[in-house]
TITI-295020 format. One record per residue (C-alpha): residue in three letters; x, y, z. Coordinates in steps of 0.05 Angstrom, whole numbers, plus 32768, in hexadecimal, padded with zeros to 4 digits. Each point is the difference from the previous one (the first is absolute). Example, Ala and Ser with C-alpha at 12.3 -4.5 7.8 and 13.67 -1.06 7.14 Angstrom:
// residues 2
ala80F67FA6809C ser801B80457FF3 
// end
This chain:
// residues 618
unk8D2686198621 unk7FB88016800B unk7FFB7FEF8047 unk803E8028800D unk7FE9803E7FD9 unk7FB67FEC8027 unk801C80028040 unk802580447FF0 unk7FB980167FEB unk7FDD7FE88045 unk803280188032 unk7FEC802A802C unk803780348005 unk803480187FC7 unk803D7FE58005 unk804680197FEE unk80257FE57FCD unk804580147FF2 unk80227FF97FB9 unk7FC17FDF7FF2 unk800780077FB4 unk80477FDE8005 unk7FE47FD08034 unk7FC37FE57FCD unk802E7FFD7FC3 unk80307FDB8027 unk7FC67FCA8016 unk7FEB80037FBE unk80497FE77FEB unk7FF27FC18038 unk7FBF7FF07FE3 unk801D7FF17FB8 unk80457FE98012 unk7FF27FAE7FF4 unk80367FEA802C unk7FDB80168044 unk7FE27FCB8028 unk7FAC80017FF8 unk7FF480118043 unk8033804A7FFB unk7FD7800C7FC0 unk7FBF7FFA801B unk801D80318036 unk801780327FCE unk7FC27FFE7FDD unk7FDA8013803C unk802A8034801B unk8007801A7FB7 unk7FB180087FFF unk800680238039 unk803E802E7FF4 unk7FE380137FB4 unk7FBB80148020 unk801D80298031 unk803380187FC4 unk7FCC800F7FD1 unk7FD28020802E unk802F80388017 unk8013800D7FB3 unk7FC080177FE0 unk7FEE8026803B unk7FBC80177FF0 unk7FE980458026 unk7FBC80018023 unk7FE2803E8015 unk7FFB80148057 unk7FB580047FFD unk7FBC80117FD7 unk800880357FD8 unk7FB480267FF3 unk7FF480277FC2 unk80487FFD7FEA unk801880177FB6 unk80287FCB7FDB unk802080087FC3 unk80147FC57FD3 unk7FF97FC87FC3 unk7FD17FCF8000 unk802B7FBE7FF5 unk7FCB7FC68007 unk7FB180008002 unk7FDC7FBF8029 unk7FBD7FFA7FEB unk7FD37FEA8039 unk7FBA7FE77FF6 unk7FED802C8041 unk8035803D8002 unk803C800D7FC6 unk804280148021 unk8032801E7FDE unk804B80048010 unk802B803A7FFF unk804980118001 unk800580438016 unk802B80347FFE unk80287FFD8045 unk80087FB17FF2 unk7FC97FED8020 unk7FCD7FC77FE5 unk7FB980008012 unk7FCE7FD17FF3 unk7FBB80298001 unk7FB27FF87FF3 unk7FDD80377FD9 unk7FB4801A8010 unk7FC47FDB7FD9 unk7FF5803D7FD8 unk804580157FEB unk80137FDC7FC8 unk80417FD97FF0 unk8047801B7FF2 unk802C7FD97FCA unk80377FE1800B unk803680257FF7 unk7FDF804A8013 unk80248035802A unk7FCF8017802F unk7FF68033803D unk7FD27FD78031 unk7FDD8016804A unk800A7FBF8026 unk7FFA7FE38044 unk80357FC98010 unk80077FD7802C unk80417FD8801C unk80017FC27FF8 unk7FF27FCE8042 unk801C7FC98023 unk7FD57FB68008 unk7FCB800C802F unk800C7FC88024 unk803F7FCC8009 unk80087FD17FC1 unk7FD080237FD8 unk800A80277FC6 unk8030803D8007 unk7FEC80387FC6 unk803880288013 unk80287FCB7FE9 unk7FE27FF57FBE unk800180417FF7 unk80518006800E unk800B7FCB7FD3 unk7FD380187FC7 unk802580437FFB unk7FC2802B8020 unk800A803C8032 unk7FAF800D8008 unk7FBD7FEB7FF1 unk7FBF802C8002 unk7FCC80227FCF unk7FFE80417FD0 unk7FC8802D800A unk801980297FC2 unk803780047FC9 unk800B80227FC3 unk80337FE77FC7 unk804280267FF4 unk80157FD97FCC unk7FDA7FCE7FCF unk80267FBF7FFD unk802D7FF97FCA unk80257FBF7FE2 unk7FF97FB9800F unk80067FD28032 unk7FE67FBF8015 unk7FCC801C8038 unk7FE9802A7FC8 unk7FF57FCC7FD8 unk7FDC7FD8803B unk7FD8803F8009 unk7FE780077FB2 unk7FF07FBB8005 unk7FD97FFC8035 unk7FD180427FDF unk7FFE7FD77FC2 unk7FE77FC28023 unk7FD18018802A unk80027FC1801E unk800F7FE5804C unk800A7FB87FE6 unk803C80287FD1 unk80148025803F unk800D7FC08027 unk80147FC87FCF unk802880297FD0 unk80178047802A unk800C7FDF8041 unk7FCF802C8031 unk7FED7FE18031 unk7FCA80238023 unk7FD680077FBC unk7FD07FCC800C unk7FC48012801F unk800A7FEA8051 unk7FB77FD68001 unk80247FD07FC1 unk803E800E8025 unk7FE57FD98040 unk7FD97FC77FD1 unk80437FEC7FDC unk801E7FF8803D unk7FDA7FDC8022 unk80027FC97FC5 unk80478004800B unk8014801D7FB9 unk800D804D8017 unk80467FEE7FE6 unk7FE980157FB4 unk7FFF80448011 unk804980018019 unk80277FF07FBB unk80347FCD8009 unk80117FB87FEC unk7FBB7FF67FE5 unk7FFC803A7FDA unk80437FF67FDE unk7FF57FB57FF5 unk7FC580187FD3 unk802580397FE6 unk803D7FDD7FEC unk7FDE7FBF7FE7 unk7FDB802A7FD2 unk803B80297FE7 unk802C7FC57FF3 unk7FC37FD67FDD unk7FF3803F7FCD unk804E800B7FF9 unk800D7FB07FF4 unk7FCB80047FC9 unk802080357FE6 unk803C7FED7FFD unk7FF67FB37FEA unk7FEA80277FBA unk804480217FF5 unk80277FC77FE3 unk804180328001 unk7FFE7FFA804E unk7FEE7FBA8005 unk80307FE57FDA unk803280278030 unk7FEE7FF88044 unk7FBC7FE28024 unk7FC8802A7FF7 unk7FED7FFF804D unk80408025800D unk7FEA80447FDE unk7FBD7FED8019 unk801680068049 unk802E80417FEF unk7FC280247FE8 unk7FD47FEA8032 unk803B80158034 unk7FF980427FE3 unk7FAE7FFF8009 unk800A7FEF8047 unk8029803A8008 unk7FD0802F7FEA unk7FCA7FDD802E unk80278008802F unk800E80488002 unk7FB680137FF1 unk7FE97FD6802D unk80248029803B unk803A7FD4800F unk7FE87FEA8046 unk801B7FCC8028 unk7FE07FC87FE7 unk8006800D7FBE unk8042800B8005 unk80107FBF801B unk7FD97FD97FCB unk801D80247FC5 unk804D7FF2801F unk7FE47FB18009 unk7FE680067FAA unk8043801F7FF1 unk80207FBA8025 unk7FD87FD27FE4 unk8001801D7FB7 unk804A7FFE800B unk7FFF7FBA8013 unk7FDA7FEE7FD0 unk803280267FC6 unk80397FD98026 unk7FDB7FBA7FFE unk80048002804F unk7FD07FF28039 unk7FCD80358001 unk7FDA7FF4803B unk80307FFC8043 unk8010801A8043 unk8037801B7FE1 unk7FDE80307FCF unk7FD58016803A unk8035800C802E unk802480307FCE unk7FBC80257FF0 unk7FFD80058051 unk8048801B800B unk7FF180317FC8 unk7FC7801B801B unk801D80088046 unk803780227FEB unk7FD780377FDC unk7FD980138039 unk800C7FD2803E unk7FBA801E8023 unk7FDC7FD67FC9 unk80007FC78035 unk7FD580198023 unk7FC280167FD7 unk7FCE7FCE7FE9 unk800B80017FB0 unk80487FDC800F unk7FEE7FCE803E unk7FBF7FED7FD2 unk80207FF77FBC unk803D7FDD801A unk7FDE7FCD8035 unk7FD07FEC7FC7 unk80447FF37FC7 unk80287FDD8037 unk7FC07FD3800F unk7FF57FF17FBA unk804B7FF67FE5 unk800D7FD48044 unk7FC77FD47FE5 unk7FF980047FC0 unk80517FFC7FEF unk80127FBB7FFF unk7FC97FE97FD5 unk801A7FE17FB6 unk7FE27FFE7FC2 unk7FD27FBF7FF0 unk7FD97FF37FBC unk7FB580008016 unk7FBA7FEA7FD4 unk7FDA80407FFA unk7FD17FDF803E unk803980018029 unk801080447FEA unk7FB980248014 unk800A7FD78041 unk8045801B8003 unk7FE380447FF8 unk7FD57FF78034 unk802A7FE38030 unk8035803E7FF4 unk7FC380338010 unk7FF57FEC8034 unk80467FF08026 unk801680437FE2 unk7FC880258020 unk80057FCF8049 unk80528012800C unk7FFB804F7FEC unk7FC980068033 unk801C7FD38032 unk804A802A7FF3 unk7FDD80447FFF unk7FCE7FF08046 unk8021801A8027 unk801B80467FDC unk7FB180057FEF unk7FF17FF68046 unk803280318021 unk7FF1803D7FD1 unk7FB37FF57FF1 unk7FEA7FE08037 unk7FCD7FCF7FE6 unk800C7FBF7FD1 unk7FD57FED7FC5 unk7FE37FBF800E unk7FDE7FF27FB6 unk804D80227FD8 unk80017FBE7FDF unk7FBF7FFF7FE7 unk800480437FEA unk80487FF97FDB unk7FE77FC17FDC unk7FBB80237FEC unk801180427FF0 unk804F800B7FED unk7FF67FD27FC1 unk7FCD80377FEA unk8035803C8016 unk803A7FD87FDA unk7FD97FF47FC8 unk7FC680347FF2 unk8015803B8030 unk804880097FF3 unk80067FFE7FBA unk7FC080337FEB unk801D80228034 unk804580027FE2 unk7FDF80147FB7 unk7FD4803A8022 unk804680208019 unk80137FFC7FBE unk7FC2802D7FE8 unk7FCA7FCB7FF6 unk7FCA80218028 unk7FD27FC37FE8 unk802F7FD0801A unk7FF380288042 unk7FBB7FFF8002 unk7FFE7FB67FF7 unk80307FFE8036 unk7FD680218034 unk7FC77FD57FEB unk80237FC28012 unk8014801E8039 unk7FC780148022 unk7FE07FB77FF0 unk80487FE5802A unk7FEE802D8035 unk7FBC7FE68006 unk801C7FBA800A unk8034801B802F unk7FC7801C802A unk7FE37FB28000 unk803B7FEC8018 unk801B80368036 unk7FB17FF58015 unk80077FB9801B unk80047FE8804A unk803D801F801C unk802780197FC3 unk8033801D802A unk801C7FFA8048 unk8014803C8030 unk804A7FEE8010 unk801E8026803C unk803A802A7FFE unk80427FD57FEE unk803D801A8028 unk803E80097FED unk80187FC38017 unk7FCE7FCB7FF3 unk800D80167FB7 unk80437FF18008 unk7FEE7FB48019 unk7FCD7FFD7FC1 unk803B80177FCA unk80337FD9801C unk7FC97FC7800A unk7FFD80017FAA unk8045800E7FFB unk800F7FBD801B unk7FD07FDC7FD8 unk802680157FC7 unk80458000800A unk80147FD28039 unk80157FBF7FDB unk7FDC7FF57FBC unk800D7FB98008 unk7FCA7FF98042 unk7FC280287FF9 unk7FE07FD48037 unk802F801D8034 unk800780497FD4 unk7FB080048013 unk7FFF7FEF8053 unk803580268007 unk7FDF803B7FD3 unk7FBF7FEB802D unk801E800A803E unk801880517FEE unk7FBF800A7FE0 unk7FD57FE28040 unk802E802E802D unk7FE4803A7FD3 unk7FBE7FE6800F unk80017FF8803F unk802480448007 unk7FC680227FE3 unk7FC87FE0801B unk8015800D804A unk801C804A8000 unk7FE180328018 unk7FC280377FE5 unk800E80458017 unk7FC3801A801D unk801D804F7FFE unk801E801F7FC3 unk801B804D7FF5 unk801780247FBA unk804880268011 unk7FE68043800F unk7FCA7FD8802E unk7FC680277FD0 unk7FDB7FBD7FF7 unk7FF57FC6802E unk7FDE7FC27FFA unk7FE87FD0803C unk7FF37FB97FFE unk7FB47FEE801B unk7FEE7FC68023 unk7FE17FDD7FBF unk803E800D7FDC unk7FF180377FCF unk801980488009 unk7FEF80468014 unk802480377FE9 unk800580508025 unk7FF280147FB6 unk7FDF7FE17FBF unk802580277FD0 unk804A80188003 unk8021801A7FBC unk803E8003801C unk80007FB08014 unk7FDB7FE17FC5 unk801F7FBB8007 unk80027FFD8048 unk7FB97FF08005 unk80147FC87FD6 unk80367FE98027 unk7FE67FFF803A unk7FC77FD57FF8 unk80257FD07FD9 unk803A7FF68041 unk7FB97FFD8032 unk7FE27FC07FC9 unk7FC8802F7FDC unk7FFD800A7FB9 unk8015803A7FE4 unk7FB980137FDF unk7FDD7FF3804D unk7FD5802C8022 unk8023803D801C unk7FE480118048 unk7FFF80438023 unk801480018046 unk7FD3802E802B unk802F80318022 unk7FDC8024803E unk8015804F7FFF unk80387FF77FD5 unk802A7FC08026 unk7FFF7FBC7FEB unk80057FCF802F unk801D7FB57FF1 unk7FFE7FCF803E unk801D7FB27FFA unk800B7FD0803A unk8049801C7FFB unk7FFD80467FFA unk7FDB80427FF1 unk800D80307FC9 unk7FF1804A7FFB unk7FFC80237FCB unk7FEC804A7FDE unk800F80217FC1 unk7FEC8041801C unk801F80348027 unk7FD080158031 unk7FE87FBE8016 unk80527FE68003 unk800780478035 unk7FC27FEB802A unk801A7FBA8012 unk80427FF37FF1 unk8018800E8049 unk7FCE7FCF8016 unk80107FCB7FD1 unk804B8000801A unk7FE380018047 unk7FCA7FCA7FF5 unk80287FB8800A unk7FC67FE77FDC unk801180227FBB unk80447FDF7FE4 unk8006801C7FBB unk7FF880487FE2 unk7FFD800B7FBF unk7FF4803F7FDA unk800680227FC0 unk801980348017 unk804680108020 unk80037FED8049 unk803C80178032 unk7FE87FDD8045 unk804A7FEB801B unk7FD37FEE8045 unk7FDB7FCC7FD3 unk80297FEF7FC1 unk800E7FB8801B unk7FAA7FFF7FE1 unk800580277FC8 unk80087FD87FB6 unk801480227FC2 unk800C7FEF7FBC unk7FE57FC87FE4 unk7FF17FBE8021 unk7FD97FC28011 unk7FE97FE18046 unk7FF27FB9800F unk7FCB7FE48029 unk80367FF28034 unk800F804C800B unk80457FFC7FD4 unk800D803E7FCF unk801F7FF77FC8 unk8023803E7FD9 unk80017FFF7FB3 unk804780137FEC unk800D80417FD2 unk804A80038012 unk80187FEF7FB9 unk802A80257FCF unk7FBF7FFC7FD4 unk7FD780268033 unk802E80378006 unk8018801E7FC0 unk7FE7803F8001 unk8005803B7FC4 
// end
């Protein structure tokens, strides 16, 4: 079902569906009918991912403005703040049904939730990937429900918010707190921890704290059910009438709930809260709580609400990492153990647990951070004990108005952090990895996939067969091809490959492309934080010369007058590219625009923005 609704997703032209909400509820009808053969199912299940993407894309139809809008009045409500450690955005619904997602000045200070307000704004329509397989914003965008994104200069409030809602709440918290570590392990922002930490937790492999899911809830719900048990276990009326562990786990049910709403409700969260709500059922029922099964229904759930899910990183992390760990942790039984084989059998669990969620997340990590922690095993045995059992829960009791509880908090904290540094500080914490395309990370999914669900009876043959996918992958990556020329889509910034690997850029800053700069030194092999070089443009033309080919290019009009005529004359100039708008029908055969790549071997490669996501327009 995902790989359908991915390859609806990856495609790179729209295609036309008739009767397609007939057509999906029709496969849907295949995929649960028990008397169709396996091999029609898994058919139906395929094309139904496919059909109900397509289906569900065309329905919400989100509107995205034509093109940047300068110094434009807005008028709307403020629906959701997300607190940044850098720059706050707030979101706003306005009044012609658009939503806008917007940062504010350093010196204006913060609407609430909830205001009507007039704003001056600069927006910005959202943009296609930058390059092929890479992330497409536009996308995102589409599929969270947001027409623009940009900055306010200036706003004044219509109305003061009135009433109460859960982003209100969120918001009142977060003043009361005054706390990042609150913003992040209890409010669910996830750009409030300061980026220097940010880069030290990841690189000791536990940046997965500050994104609350099945870790967070674990704790959360444990907690809940151990207070409510106790609780309960002193009422004799109740005891005497059913087990106390089955109001326990209603009343932690209903905890969960509330951590989940204030928490954001994003993707991953979502997905561990519907896995709690299985297992607490199971567990009511006196079935199997950990399966396949449970994770499978958690899965279909999720997909149905939004099918896009599948492709950001919060649902390809948190559900590689519970497949890994149910597939091999499932069939284990119940044995009566000394209390030395019990630490050992702590131990032992640690560690595995820690081994297959890395192993089953690799590649995800790989293909949308482009680097692996080499020392995440170290660092989740040494410092998510202290998170689990220090952090968290004065964390937890700050939120609730403990502001001492938070202060102690912080102080632990910033001890962690100083043995995170230790760690992210040793011999090659983390490697590079180059970019993953689309189809190696098919190889390394369905590589896993048929670890786990070929024949449970043969593992042995489950893994070389699983090895074989996964090698392809590999091999895939390893030997395809660095682009050594990159452009944005309105060709404003360009980036060149230089003979040592590392890039030069027509322009070290552009507003307008913020994660481009990003992108494109992650598809060339750099880091993302490497040097940034200038290329030296001689009287306004840059000039990029391979073995294969030359490029010319200008961003400014004069210098594109002078010698554009020669460039289509010259049969030493093969490529033209400009910023500006170029009508040469003698030379258009040597003319690029919109965004693409070139390879060392002279091919060009076009990004697509031909979907129905890139051209909704209000």
């Amino acid at each position: 079902m995902a790989f359908g609704a991915a390859l609806y997703f990856t495609l790179p032209y729209e295609p036309n569906i008739p009767y397609a909400p007939i057509l999906s509820a029709a496969l849907f009808a295949i995929m649960i009918w028990s008397r169709v053969p396996i091999i029609l199912r898994a058919i139906a299940i395929f094309m139904f991912g496919f059909v109900y993407a397509y289906t569900y894309t065309h329905a919400i139809d989100t509107p995205q403005i034509k093109s940047t809008m300068h110094d434009t009045n807005i008028i709307g409500d403020v629906y959701k703040i997300d607190f940044a450690n850098d720059k706050s955005r707030i979101y706003i619904n306005t009044d012609n049904d658009m939503r806008i997602r917007a940062s504010i000045g350093d010196n204006i200070p913060m609407p609430n939730v909830g205001d009507k307000i007039s704003a001056t704004a600069t927006l910005f329509r959202p943009v296609a990937a930058y390059a092929p397989a890479t992330f497409d914003y536009a996308r995102w965008a589409y599929f969270n429900n947001l027409t623009a994104t940009g900055y306010i200069s200036d706003y004044n409030v219509i109305t003061p918010s009135s009433g109460f809602s859960v982003n209100s709440f969120r918001d009142n918290l977060h003043k009361c707190s005054n706390s990042f570590l609150v913003d992040s392990l209890v409010l669910g922002y996830k750009n409030s921890v300061p980026e220097n930490d940010n880069k030290i937790w990841t690189a000791t492999g536990i940046g997965h704290v500050w994104s609350i899911s099945g870790f967070h809830m674990t704790l959360v719900g444990g907690w809940l059910f151990a207070i409510f048990f106790l609780i309960f276990r002193a009422i004799p009326y109740i005891t005497r009438r059913v087990p106390a562990r089955i109001p326990a786990i209603l009343c932690a049910w209903v905890g969960l709930m509330g951590y989940l709403f204030i928490s954001g409700m994003d993707v991953a969260t979502i997905r561990a809260f519907l896995m709690t709500t299985l297992v607490f059922v199971a567990f009511i029922f006196g079935r199997n709580a950990i399966s396949m099964r449970n994770i499978c229904m958690a899965f279909c759930l999720i997909f149905l609400i939004n099918p896009h899910y599948v492709m950001q990183p919060g649902f390809q992390l948190s559900f590689s990492a519970v497949f890994g760990l149910v597939w091999f942790w499932g069939d284990v039984q119940y044995v009566k153990r000394t209390h030395g084989q019990k630490i050992l059998r702590a131990i032992y669990v640690t560690i595995m647990t820690s081994i297959i969620a890395t192993l089953f997340t690799a590649p995800f990590v790989a293909a949308h951070f482009f680097a692996i922690p080499i020392y995440g095993l170290i660092g989740n045995l040494i410092l998510l004990p202290i998170f689990s059992f220090a952090i968290m829960p004065l964390v937890m009791i700050g939120a609730c108005g403990a502001n001492w509880a938070t202060e102690f908090a912080h102080g632990i904290y910033n001890w962690t952090l100083g043995v995170a540094n230790w760690i992210a500080e040793l011999p090659a914490s983390t490697i590079v990895m180059p970019h993953i395309s689309n189809m190696a990370m098919v190889c390394f999914i369905i590589g896993l996939a048929c670890i786990m669900f070929i024949r449970a009876t043969r593992l042995r043959e489950n893994c070389i067969i699983g090895a074989i996918f996964i090698c392809t992958g590999l091999a895939i990556t390893m030997t395809q091809r660095t682009p050594i020329f990159m452009s944005t889509h309105d060709n404003e910034l360009v980036a060149m490959r230089r003979a040592d690997g590392e890039l030069e850029f027509n322009k070290i800053r552009a507003s307008k492309h913020y994660f481009a700069f990003d992108t494109f030194m992650q598809i060339s092999g750099n880091a993302p934080n490497a040097t940034r070089h200038k290329h030296k443009c001689s009287r306004g033309v840059c000039e990029f010369k391979s073995d294969k080919f030359t490029i010319m290019y200008t961003q400014r009009f004069m210098p594109l007058v002078k010698n554009l005529n020669n460039w289509c004359a010259d049969d030493g100039v093969d490529y033209i590219v400009s910023y500006l708008g170029i009508d040469a029908p003698n030379c258009n055969h040597k003319i690029l625009r919109n965004a693409f790549i070139i390879y060392d071997n002279g091919r060009v490669e076009y990004v697509r923005a031909n979907r129905h996501w890139h051209n909704r327009h209000e």
